[in-house]
N, C-alpha and C positions, 0 to 999 in steps of 0.2 A: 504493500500500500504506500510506505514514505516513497517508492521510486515513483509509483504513477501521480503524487503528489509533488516531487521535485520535478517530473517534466509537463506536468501543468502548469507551474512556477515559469518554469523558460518560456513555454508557450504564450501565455500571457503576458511577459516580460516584453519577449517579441512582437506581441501585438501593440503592447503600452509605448515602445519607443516608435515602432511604425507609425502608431495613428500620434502621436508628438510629432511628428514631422511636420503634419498637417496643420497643426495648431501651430508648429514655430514661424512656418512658412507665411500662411496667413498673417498671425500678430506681425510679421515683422515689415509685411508689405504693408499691412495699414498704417506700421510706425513712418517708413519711408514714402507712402502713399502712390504708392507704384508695384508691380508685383515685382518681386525679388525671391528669387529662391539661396538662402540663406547657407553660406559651407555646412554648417551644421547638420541642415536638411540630408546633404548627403550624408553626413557621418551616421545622424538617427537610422537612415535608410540600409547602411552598410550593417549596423547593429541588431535592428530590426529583421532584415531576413536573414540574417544570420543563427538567431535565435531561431526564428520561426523555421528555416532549411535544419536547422539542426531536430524541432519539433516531428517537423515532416518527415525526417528519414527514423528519427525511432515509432512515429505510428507507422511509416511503409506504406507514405500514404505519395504513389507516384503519381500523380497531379500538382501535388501539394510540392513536390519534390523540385521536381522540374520549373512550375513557377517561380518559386523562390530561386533556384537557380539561376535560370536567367537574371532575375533583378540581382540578384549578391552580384553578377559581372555588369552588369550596367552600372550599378553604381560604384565598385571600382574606379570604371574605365572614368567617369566624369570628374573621380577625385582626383585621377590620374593627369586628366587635361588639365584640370584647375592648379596644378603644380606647374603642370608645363607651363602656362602663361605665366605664373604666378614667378614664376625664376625668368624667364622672358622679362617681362615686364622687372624686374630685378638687375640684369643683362642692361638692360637701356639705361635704366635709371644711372648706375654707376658708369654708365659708356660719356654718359654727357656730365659728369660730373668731371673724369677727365678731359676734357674739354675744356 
């Protein structure tokens, strides 16, 4: 019973940071009043199916699997761009400081 109870814990966890995304995203674009999807968004995102792909494979539940799946590499890949520019934009900045 405590294991089917520690992975309802994760599962829920996973749902609690996913649907946080939603709400960070939101408040943050009202604060800037414009829509903005906030770094963070991705990091909750990265968290979130994470848990919840970890959920999925101990119920063996392959829909549930494979969803989560895909999104854990999506959102990777946008943290991964967001560095890119992010050291770009870093590259410039001190290019013209030499200057």
């Amino acid at each position: 019973m405590a294991k089917e109870t520690l992975w309802l814990a994760v599962g829920f966890a996973g749902q609690l940071a996913f649907t946080g995304r939603f709400a960070l995203q939101w408040l943050y674009s009202e604060y800037k009043k414009r829509s903005i999807i906030p770094l963070g968004f991705w990091y909750l995102s990265l968290v979130g199916s994470a848990l919840l792909l970890a959920y999925a494979i101990y119920r063996r539940d392959p829909v549930f699997i494979v969803g989560q799946s895909f999104g854990f590499i999506v959102y990777i890949r946008n943290l991964q761009l967001i560095r890119k520019r992010h050291q770009l934009e870093q590259s410039r900045a001190e290019g013209r400081d030499e200057v």
